[in-house]
DSSP file (Angstrom, degrees, kcal/mol; ACC not computed):
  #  RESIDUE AA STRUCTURE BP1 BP2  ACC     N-H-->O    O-->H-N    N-H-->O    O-->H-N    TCO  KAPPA ALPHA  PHI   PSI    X-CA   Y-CA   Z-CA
    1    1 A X              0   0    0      0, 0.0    63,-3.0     0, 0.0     2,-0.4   0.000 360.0 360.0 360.0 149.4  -13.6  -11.4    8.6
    2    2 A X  E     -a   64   0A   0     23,-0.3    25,-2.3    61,-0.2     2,-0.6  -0.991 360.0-159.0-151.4  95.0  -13.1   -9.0   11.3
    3    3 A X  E     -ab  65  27A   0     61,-2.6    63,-2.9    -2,-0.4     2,-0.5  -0.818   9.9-178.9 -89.3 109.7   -9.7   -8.7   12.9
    4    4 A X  E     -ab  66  28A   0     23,-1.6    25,-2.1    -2,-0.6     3,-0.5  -0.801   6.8-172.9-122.7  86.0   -9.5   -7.1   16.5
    5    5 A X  E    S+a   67   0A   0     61,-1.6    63,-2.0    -2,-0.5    64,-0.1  -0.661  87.8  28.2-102.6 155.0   -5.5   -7.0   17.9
    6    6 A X  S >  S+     0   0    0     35,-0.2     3,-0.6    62,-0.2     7,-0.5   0.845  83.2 155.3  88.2  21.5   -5.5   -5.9   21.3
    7    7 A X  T 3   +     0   0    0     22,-2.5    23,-0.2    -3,-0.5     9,-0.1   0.521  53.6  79.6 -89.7 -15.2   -9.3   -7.6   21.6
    8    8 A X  T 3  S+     0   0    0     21,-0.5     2,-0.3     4,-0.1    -1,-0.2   0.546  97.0  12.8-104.4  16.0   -8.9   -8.1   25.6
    9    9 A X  S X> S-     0   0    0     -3,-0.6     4,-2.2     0, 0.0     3,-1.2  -0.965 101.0  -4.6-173.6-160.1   -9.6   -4.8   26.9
   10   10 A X  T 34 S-     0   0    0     -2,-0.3     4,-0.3     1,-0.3     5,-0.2   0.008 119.4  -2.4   3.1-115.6  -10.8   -1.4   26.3
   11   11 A X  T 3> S+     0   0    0      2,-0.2     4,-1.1    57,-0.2    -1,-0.3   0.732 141.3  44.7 -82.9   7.6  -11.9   -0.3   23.0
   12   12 A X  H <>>S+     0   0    0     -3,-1.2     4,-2.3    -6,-0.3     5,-0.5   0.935 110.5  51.5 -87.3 -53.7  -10.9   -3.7   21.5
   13   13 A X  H  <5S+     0   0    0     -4,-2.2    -1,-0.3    -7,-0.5    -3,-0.2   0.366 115.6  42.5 -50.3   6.4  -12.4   -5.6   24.2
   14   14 A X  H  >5S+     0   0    0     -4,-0.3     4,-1.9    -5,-0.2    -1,-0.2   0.552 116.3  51.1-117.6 -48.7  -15.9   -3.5   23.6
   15   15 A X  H  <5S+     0   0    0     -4,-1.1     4,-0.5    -3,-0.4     5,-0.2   0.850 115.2  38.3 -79.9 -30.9  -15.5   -3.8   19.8
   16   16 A X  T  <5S+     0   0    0     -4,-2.3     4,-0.4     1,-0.2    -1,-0.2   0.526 115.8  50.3-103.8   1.2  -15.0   -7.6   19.5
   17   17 A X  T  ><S+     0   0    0     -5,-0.5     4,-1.4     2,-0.1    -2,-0.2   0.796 114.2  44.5 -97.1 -17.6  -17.3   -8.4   22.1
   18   18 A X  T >< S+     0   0    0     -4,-1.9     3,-2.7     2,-0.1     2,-0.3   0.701 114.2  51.5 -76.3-106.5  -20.1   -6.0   20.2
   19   19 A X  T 34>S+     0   0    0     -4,-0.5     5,-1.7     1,-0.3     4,-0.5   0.432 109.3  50.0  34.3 -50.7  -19.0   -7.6   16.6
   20   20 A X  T 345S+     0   0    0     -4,-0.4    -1,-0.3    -2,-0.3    -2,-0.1   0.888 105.8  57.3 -79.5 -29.8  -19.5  -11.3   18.3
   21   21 A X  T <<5S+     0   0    0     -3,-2.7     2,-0.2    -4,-1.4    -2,-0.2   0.925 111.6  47.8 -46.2 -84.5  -23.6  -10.3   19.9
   22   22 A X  T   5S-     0   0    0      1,-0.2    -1,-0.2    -4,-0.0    -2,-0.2   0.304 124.3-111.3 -85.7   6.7  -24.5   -9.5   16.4
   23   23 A X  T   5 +     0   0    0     -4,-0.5    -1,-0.2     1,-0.2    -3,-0.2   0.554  57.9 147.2 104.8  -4.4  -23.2  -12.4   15.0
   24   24 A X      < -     0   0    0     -5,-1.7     2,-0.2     1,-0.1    -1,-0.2  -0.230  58.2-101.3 -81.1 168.3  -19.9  -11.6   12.7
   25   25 A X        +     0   0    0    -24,-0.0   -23,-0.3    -2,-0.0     2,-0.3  -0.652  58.5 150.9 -83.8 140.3  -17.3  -13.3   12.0
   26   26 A X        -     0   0    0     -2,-0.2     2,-0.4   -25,-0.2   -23,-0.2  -0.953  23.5-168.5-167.9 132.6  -14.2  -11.7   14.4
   27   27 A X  E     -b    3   0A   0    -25,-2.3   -23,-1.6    -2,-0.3     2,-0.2  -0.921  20.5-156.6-140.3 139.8  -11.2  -13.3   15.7
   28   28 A X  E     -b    4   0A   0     -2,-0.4    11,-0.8     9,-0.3     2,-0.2  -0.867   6.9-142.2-132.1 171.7   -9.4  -11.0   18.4
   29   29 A X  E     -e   39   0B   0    -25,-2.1   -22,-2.5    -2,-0.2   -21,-0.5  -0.631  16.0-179.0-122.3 167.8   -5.9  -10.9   19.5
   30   30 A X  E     -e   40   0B   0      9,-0.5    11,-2.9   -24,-0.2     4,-0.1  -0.819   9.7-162.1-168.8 145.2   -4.5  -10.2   23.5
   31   31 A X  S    S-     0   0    0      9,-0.3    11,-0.1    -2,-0.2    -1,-0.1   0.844  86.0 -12.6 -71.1-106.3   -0.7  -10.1   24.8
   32   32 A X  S    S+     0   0    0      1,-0.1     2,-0.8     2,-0.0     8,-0.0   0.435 117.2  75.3-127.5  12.6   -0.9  -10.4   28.0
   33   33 A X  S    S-     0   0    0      2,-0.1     2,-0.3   -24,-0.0    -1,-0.1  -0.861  78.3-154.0 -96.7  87.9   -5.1  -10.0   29.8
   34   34 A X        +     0   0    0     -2,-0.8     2,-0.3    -4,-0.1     6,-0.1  -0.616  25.9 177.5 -68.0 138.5   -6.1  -13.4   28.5
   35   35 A X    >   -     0   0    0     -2,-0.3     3,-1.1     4,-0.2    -2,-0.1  -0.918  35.1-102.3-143.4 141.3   -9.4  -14.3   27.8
   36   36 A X  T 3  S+     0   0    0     -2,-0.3     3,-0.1     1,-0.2    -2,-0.0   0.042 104.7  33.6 -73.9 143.9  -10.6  -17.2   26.6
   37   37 A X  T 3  S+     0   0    0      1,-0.4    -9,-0.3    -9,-0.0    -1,-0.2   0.291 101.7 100.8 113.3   2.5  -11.6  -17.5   22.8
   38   38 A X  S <  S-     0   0    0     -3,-1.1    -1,-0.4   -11,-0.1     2,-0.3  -0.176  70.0-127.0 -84.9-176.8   -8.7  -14.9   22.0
   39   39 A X  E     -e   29   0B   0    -11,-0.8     2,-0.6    -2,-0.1    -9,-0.5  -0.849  19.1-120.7-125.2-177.8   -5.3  -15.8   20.7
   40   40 A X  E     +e   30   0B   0     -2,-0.3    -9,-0.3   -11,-0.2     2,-0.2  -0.977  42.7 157.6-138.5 121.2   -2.6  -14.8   22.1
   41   41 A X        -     0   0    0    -11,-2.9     2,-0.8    -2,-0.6   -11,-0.2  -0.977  36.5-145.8-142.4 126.3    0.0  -12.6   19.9
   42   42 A X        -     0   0    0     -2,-0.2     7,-0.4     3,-0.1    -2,-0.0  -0.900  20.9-159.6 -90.6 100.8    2.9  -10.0   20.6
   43   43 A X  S    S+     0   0    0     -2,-0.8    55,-0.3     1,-0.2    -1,-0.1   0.713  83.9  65.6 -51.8 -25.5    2.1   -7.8   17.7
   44   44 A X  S    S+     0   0    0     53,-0.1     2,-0.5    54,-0.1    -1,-0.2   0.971  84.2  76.2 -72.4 -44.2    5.8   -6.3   17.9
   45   45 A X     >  -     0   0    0      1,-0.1     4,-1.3     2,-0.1    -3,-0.1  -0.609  69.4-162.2 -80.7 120.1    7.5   -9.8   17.0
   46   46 A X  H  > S+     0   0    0     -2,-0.5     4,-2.0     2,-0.2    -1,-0.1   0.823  87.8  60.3 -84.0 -38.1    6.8   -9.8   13.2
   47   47 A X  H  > S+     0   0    0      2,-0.2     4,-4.0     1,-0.2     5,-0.3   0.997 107.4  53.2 -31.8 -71.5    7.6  -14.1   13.1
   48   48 A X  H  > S+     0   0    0      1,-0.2     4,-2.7     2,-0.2     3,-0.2   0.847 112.0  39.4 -50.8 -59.8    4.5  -14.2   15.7
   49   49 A X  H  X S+     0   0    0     -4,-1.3     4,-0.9    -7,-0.4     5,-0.3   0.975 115.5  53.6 -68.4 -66.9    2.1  -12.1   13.3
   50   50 A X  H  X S+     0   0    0     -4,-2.0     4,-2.7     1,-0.2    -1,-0.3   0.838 107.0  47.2 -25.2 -63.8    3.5  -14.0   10.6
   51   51 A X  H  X S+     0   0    0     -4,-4.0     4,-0.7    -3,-0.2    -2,-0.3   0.902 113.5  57.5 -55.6 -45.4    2.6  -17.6   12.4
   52   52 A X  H >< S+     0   0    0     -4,-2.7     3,-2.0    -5,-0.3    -2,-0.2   0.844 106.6  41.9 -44.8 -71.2   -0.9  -15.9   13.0
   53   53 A X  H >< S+     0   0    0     -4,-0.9     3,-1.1     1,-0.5    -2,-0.2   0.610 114.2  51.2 -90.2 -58.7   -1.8  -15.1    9.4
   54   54 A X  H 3< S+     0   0    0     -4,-2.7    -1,-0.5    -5,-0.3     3,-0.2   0.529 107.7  48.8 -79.3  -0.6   -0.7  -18.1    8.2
   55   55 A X  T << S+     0   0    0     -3,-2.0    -1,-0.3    -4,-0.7    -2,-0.3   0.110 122.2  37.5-111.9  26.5   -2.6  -20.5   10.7
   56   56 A X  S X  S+     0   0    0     -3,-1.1     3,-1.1    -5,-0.2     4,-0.2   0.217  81.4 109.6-147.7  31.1   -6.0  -18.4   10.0
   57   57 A X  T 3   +     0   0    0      1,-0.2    -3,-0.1    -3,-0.2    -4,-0.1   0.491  69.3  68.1 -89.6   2.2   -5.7  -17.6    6.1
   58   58 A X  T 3  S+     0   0    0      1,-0.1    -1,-0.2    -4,-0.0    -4,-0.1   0.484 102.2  51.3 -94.4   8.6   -8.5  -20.0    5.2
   59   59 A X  S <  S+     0   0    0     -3,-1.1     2,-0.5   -58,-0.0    -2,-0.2   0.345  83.4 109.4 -79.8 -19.4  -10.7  -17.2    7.2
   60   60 A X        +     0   0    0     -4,-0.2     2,-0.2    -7,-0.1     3,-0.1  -0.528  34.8 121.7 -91.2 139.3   -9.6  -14.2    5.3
   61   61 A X  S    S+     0   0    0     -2,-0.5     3,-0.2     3,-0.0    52,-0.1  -0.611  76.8   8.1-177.5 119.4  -12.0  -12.6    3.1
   62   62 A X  S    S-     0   0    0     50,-0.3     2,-0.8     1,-0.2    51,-0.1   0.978  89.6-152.9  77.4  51.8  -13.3   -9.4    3.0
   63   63 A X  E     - c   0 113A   0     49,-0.7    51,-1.3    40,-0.1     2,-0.4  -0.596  22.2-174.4 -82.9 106.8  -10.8   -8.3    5.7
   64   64 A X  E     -ac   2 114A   0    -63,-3.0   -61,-2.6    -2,-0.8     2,-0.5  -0.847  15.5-156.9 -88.0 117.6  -11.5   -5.4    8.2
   65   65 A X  E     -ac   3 115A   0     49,-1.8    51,-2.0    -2,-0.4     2,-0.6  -0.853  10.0-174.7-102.8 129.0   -8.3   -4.8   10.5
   66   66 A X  E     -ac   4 116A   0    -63,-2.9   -61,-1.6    -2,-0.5     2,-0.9  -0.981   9.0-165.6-120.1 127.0   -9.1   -3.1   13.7
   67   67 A X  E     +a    5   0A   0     49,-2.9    51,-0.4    -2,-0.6   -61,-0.1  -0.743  31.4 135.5-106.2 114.0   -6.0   -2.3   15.4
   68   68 A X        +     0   0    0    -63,-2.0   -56,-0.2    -2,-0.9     2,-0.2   0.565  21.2 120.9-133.6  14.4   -6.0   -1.4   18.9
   69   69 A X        +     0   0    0    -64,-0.1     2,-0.3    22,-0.1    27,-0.1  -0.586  39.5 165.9 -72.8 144.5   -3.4   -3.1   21.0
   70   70 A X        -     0   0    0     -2,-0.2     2,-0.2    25,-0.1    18,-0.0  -0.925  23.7-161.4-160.1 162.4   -1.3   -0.2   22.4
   71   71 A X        -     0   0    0     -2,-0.3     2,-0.3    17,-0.1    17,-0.1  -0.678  11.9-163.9-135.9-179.1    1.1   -0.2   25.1
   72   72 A X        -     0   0    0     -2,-0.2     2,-0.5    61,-0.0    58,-0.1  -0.958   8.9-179.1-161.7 149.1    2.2    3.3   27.2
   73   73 A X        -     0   0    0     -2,-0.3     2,-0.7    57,-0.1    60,-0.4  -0.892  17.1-139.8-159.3 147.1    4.9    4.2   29.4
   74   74 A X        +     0   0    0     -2,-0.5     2,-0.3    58,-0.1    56,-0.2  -0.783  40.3 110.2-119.1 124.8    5.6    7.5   31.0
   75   75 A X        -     0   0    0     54,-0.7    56,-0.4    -2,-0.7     2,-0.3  -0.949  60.7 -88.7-166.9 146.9    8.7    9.5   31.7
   76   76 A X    >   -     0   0    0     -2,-0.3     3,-1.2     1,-0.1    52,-0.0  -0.603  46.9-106.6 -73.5 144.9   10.4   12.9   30.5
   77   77 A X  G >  S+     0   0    0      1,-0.4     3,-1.1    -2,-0.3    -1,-0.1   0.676 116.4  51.1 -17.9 -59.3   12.4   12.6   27.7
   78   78 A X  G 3  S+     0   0    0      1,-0.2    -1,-0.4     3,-0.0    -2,-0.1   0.036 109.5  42.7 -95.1  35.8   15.4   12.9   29.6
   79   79 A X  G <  S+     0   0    0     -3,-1.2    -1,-0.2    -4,-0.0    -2,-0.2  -0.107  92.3 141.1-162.3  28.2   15.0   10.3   32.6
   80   80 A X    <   -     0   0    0     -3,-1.1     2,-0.7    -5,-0.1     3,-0.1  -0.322  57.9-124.4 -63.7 151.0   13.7    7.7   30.0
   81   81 A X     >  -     0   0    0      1,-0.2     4,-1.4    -2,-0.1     5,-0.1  -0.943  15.2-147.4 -91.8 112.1   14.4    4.2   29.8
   82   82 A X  H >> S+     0   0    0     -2,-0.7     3,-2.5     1,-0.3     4,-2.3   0.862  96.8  38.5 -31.7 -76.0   15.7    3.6   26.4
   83   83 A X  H 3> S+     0   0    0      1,-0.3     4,-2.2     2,-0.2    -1,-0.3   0.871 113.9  48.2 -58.1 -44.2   14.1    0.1   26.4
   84   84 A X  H 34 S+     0   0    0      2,-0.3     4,-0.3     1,-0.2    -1,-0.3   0.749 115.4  51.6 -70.0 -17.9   10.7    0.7   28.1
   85   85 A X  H XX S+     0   0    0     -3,-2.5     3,-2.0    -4,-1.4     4,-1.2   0.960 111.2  47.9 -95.8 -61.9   10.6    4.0   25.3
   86   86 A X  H 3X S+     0   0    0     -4,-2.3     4,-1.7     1,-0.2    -2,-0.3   0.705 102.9  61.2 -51.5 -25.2   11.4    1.4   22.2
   87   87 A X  H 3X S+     0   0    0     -4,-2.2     4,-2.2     2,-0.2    -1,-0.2   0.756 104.1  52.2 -76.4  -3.9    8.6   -1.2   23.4
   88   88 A X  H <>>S+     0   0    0     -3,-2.0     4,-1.1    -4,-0.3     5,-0.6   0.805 118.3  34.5 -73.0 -45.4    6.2    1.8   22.8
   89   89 A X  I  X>S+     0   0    0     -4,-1.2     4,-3.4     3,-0.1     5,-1.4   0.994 115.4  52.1 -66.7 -54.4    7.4    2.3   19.4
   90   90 A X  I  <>S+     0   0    0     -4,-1.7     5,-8.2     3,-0.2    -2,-0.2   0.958 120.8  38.8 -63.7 -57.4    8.1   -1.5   18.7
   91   91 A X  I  <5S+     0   0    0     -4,-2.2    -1,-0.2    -5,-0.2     5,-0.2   0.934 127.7  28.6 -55.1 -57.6    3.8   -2.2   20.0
   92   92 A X  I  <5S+     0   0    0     -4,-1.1     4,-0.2     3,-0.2    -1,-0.2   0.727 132.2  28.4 -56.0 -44.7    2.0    0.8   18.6
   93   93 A X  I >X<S+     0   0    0     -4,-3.4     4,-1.4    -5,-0.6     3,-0.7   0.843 134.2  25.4 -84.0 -76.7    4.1    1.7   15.3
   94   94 A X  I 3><S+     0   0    0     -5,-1.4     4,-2.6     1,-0.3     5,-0.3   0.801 114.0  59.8 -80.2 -16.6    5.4   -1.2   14.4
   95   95 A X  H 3><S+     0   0    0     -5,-8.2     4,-0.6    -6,-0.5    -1,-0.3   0.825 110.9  44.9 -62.1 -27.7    3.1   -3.7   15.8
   96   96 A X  H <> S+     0   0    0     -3,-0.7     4,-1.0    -4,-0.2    -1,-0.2   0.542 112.5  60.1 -52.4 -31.4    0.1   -2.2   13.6
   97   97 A X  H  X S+     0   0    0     -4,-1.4     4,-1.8     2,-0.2     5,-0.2   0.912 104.8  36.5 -95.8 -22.7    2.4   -2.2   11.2
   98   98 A X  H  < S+     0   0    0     -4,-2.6     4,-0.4   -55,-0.3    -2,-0.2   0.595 113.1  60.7 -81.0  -3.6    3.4   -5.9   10.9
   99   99 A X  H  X S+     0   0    0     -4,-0.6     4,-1.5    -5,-0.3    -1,-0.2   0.857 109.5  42.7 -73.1 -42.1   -0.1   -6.6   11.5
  100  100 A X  H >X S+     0   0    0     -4,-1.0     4,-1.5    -3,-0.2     3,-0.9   0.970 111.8  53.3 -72.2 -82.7   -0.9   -4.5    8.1
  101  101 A X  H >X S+     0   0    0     -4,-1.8     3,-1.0     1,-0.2     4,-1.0   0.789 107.8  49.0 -13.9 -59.2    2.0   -5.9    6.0
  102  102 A X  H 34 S+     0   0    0     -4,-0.4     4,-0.4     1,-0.3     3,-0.3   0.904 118.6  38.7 -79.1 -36.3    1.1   -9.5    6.5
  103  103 A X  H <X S+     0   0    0     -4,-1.5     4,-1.2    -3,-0.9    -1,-0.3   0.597  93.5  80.7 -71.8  -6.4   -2.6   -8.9    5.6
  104  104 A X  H <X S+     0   0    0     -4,-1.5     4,-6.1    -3,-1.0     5,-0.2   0.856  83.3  60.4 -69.4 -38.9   -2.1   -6.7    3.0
  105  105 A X  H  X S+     0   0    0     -4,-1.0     4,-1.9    -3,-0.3     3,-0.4   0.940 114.2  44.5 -26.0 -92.1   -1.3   -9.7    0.3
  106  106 A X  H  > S+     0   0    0     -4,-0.4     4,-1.7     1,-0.2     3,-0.3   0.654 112.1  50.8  -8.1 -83.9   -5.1  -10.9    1.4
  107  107 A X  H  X>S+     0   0    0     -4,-1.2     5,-1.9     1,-0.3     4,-1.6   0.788 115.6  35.3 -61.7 -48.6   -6.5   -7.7    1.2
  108  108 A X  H ><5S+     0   0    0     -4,-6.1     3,-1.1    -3,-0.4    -1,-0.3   0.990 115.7  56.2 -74.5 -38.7   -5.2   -6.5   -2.5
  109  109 A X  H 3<5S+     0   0    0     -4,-1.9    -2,-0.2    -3,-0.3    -1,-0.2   0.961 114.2  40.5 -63.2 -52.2   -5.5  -10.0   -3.9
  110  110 A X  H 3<5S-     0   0    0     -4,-1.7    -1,-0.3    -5,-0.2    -2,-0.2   0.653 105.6-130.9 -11.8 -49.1   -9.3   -9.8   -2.7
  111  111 A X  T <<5S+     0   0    0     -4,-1.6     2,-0.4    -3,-1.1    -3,-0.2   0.527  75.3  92.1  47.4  32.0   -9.6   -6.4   -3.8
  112  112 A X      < +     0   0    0     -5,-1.9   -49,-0.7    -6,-0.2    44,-0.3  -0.896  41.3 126.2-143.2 126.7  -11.1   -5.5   -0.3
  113  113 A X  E     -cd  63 156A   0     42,-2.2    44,-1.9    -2,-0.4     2,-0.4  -0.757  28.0-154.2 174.5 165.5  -10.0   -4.4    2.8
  114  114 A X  E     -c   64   0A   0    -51,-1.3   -49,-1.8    43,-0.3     2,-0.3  -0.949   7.2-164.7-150.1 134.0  -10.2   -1.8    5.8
  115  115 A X  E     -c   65   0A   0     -2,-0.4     2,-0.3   -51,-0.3   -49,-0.1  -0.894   0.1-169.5-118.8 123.8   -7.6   -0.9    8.3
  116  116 A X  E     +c   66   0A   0    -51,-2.0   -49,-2.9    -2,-0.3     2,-0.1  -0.913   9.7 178.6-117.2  92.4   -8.7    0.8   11.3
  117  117 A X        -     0   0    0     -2,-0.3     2,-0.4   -51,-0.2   -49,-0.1  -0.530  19.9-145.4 -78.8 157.0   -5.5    2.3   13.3
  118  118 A X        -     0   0    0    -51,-0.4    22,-0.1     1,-0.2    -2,-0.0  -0.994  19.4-179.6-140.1 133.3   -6.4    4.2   16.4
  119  119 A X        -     0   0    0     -2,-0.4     2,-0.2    20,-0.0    -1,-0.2   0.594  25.0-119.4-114.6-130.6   -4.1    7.0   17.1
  120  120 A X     >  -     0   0    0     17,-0.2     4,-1.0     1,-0.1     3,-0.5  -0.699  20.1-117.6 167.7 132.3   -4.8    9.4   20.4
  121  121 A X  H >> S+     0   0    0      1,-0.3     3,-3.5     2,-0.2     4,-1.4   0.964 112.0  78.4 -48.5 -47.0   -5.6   13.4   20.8
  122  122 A X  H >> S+     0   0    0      1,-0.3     3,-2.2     2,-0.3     4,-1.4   0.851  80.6  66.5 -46.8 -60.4   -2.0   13.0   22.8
  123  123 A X  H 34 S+     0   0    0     -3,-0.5    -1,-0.3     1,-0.3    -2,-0.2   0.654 111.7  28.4  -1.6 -58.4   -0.5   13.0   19.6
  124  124 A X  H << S+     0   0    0     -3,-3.5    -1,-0.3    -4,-1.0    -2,-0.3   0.538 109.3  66.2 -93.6 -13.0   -1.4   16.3   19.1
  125  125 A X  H << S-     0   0    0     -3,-2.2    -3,-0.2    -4,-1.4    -2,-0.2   0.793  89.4-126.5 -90.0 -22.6   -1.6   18.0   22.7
  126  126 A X     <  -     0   0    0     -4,-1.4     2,-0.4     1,-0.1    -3,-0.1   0.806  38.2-165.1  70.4  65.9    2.3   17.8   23.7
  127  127 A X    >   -     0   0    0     -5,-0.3     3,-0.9     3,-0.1     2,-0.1  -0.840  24.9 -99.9 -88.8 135.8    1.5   15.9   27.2
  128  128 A X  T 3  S+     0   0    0     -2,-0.4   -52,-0.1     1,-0.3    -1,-0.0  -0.323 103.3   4.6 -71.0 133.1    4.5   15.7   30.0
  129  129 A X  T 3  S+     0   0    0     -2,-0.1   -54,-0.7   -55,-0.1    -1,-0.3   0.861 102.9  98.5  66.2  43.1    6.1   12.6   30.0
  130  130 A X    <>  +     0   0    0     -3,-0.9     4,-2.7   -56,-0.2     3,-0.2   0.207  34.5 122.5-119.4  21.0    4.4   10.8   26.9
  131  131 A X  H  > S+     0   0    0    -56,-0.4     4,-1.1     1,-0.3   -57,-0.1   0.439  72.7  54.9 -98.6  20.5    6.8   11.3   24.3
  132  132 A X  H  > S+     0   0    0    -59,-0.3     4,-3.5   -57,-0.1    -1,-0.3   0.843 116.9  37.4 -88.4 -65.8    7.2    7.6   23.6
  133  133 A X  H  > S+     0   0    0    -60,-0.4     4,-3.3    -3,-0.2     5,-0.3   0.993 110.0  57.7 -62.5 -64.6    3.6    7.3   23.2
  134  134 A X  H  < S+     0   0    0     -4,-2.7    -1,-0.2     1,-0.2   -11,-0.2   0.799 105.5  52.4  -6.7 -76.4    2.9   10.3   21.5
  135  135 A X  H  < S+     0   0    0     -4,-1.1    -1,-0.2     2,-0.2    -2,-0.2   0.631 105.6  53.6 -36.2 -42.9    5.3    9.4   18.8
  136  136 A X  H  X S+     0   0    0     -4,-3.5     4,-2.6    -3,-0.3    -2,-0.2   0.855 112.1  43.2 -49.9 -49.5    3.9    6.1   18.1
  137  137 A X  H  X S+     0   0    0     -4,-3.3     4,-0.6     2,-0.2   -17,-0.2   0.545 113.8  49.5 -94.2   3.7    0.4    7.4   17.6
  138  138 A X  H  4 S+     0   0    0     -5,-0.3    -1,-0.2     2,-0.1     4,-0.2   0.316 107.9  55.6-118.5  20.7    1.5   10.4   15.5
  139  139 A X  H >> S+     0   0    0      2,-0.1     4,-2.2     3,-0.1     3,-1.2   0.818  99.0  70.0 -85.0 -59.1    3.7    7.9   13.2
  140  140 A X  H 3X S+     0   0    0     -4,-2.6     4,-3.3     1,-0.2     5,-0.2   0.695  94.0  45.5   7.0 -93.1    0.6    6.3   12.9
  141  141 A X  H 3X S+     0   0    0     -4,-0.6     4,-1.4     2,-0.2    -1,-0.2   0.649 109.7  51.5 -22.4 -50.2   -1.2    9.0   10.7
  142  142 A X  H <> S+     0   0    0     -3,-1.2     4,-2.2     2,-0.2     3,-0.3   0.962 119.7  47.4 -56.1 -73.1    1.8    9.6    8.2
  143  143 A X  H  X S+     0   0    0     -4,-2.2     4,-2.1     1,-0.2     5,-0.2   0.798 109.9  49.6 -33.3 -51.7    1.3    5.2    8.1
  144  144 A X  H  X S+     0   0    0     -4,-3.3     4,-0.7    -5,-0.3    -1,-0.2   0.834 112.2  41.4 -45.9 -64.8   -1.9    5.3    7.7
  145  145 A X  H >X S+     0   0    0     -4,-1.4     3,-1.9    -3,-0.3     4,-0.9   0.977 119.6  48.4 -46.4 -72.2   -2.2    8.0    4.6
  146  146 A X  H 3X S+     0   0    0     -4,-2.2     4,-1.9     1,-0.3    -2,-0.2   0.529 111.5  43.3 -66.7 -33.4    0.6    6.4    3.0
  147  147 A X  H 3< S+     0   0    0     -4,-2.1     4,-0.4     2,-0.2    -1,-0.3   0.626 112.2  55.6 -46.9 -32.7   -0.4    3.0    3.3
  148  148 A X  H << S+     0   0    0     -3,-1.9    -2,-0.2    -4,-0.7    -1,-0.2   0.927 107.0  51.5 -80.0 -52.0   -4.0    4.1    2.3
  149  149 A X  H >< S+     0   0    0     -4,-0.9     3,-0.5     1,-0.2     4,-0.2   0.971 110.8  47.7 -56.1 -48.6   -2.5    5.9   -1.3
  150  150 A X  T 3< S+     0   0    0     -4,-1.9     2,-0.2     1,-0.2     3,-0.2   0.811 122.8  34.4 -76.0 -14.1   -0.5    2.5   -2.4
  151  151 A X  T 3 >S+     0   0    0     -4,-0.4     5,-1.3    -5,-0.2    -1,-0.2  -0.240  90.8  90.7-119.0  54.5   -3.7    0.1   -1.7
  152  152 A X  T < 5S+     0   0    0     -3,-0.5     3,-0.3    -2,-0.2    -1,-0.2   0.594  84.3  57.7-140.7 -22.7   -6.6    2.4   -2.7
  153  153 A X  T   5S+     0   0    0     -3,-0.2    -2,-0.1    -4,-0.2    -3,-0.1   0.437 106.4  49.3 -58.6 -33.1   -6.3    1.0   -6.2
  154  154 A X  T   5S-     0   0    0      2,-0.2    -2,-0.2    -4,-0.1    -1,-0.2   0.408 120.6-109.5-108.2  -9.9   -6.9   -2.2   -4.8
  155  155 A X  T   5S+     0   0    0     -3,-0.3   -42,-2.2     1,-0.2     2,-0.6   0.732  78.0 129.0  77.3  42.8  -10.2   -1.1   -2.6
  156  156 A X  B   <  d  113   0A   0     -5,-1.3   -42,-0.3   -44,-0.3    -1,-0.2  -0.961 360.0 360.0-105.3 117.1   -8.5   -1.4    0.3
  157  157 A X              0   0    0    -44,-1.9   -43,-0.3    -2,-0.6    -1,-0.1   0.271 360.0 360.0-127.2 360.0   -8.8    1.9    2.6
């Protein structure tokens, strides 16, 4: 099963609509571009991820997590909006991350699974007015390893 959050445009929309041609099994997620045959999930609110994962856990097996809902907002540092800079964190960091958590049960009892985070070159360039975003996708990486050492045991990568 083939998990796609963030499935209604770019590289999610490209990845779950390739995944669905060739015939796998793939449930994707969208926010707020509906399109029909998605669900419709705010990754941030960890209850909502929850309510997913439990109304599709007679699907999981052999779970690939692609995460690619991301959000952005741009301003220097110092002329930020507090809230509009925490919904950057809250979609990217922590939504990926309450997306992980709740499948991870699945995944180790299984003794399979793949997480795919997608992170951004911004991370690493120092870009004017991203530092919202930035941060998100270069908490990511750190997540990513660490999460990847505790489950690795469990053939989950």
């Amino acid at each position: 099963m083939i998990i796609i959050t963030g499935a209604s445009r770019g590289i999610g929309k490209y990845l779950y609509e390739t995944y669905k041609k060739e015939g796998l099994d793939v449930i994707g997620t969208y926010h707020s571009s509906k399109i029909d045959g998605l669900y419709k999930l705010d990754v941030s609110n960890n209850s909502e991820v929850e309510q997913f994962i439990e109304s599709i856990k007679h699907q999981l097996s052999n779970v690939v997590l692609i995460s690619c809902s991301g959000t952005s907002y741009s301003s220097f540092a110092h002329k930020s909006n507090i809230d509009l800079w925490d919904s950057v964190v809250d979609v990217n960091l922590k939504g990926t991350f309450n997306m992980i958590r709740s499948l991870l049960p699945y995944m180790r009892e299984d003794k399979f699974g793949r997480i795919i985070n997608f992170s951004s070159v911004v991370a690493q360039m120092g870009v004017h007015g991203t530092s919202a975003y930035a941060a998100s996708k270069s908490a990511l990486w750190g997540m990513t390893k660490a999460i990847a050492v505790e489950n690795a045991t469990k053939n989950v990568t």
